[in-house]
C-alpha positions as CSV (number, residue, x, y, z in Angstrom):
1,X,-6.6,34.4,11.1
2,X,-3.2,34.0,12.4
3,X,-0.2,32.0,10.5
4,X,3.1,31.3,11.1
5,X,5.5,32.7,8.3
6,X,8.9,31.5,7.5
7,X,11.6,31.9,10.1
8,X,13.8,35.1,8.7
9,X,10.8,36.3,6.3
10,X,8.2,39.2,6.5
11,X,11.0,41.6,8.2
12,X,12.2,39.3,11.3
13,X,15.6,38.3,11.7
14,X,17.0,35.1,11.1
15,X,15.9,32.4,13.3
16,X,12.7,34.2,14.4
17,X,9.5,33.3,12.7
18,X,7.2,36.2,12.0
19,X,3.3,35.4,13.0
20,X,1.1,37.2,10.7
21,X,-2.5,38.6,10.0
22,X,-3.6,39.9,6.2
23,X,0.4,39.4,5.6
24,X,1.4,42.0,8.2
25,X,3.4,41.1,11.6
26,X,1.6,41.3,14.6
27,X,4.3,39.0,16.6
28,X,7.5,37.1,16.4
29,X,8.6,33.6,17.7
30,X,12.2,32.6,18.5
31,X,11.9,29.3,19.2
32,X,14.1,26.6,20.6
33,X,15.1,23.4,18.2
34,X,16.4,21.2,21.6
35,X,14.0,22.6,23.8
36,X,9.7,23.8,24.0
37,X,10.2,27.1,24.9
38,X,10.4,30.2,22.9
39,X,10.6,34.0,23.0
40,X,7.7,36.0,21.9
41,X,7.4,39.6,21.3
42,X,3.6,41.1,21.1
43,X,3.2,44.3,20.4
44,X,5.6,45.7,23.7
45,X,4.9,42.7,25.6
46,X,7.4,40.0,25.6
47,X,6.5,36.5,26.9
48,X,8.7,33.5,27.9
49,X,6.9,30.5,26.7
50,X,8.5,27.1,28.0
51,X,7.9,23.5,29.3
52,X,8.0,22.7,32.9
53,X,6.8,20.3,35.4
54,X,4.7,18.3,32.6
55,X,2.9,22.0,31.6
56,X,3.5,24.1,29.0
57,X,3.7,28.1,30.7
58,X,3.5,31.3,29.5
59,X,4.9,34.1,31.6
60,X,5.9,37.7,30.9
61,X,9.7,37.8,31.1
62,X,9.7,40.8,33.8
63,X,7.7,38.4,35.8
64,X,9.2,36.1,38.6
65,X,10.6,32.9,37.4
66,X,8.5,30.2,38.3
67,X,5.3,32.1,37.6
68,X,3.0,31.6,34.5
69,X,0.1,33.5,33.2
70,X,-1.0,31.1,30.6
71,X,-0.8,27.5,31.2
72,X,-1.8,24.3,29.0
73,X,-1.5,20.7,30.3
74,X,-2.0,17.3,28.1
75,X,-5.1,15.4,29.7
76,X,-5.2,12.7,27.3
77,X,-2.5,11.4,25.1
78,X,-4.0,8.7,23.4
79,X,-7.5,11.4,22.5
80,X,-4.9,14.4,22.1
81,X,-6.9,16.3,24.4
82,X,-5.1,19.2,26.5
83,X,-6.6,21.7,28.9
84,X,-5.4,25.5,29.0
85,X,-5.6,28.6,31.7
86,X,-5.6,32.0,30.0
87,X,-5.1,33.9,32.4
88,X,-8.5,32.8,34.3
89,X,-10.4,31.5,30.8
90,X,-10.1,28.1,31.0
91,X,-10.1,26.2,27.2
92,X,-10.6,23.2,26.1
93,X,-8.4,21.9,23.5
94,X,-9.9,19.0,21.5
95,X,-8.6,17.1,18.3
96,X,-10.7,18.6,14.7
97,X,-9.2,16.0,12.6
98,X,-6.6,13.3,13.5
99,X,-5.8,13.2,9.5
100,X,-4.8,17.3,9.5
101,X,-3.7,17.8,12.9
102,X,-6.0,20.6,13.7
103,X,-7.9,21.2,17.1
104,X,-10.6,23.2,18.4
105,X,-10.7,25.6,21.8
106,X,-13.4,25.9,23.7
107,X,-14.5,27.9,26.4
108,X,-17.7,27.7,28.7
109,X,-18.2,25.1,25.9
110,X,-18.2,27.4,22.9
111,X,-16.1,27.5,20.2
112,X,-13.3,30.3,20.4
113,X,-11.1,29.6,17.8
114,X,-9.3,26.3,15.5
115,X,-6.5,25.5,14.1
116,X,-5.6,25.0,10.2
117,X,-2.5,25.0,8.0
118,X,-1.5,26.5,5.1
119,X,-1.7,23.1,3.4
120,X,0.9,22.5,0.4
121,X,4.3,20.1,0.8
122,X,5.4,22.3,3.7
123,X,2.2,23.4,5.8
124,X,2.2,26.5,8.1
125,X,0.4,26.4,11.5
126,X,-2.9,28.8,11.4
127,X,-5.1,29.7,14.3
128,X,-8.5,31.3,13.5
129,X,-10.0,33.1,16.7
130,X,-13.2,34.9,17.7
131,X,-12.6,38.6,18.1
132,X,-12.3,38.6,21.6
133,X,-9.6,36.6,22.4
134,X,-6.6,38.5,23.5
135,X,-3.8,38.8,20.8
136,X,-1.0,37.3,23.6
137,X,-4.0,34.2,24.3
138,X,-3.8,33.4,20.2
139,X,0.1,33.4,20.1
140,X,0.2,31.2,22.9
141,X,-2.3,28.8,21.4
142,X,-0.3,29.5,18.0
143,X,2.7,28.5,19.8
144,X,0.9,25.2,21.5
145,X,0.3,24.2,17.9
146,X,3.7,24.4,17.3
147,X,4.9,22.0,20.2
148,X,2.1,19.9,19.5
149,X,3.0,19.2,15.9
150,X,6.7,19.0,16.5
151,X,5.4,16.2,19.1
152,X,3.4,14.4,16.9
153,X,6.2,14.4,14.1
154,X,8.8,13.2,16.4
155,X,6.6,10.2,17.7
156,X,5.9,9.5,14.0
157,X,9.6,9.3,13.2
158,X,10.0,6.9,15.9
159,X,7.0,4.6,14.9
160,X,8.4,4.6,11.6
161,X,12.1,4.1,12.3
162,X,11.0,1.1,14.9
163,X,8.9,-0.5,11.9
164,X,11.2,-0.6,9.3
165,X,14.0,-1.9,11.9
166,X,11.2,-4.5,13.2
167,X,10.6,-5.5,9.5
168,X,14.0,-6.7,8.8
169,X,13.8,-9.4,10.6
């Protein structure tokens, strides 16, 4: 299982979050507050992760701007469905529970890995994945959580905010 640490803990530097297995750091994450996109470093490999033209991308930052090896799209905002490429494996990424904000990817219609948190007052994204999904694939998917949640907590906020300003009339 994969799960996002604390940005600055396990070893990383501040502002890059540490993704870990059994407590050691297989990759780190410096993400963008103003923007989806974010650095990863895997192993040697360093990817480019960003937002454009409605798709999330994944691209290897030696690699031509404008290209992507992993891609996920939103199919369906109101069922929170999204569709992903990894390189060639396409997945399927369908809501667990609405309540915990967890999903499940599936390709050729099996199950290849979900996502969790770490539950407690501040929860930590988690991905659990079958063995043979790549290492890079799982931190993408890690990193879709991410942007996902931050999604879901800023369309919250909004519903919130326009209900107590709606209330006080």
């Amino acid at each position: 299982m994969l799960e996002v640490g604390r940005a600055g803990t396990a070893g990383t530097e501040k502002g890059v979050v540490p993704v870990l297995r059994d407590g050691a750091v297989v990759a780190a994450l410096r993400t963008s507050n103003w923007k989806e996109q974010a650095t990863a470093v895997v192993g040697v490999r360093q990817w480019l992760f960003s937002r454009r033209k409605g798709e999330l991308a994944g691209r290897w930052t030696v690699d031509p701007q404008g290209t992507a090896r992993l891609r996920a799209r939103q199919v369906s905002y109101w069922k929170g469905t999204w569709s992903a490429d990894l390189e060639g494996t396409q997945v399927e990424v369908a809501t667990l529970s609405y309540w915990k904000a967890t999903h499940r990817f599936l390709a050729g219609g099996q199950q290849v890995a979900h996502s969790g948190s770490t539950g407690g007052w501040s929860p930590l994204a988690t991905l659990t994945a079958a063995p043979e999904v790549p290492l890079d694939h799982q931190v993408f998917l890690l990193w879709l959580e991410l942007v996902v949640s931050r999604r879901n907590t800023a369309g919250l906020a909004v519903v919130t905010a326009g209900a107590g300003v709606g209330g006080m009339a």
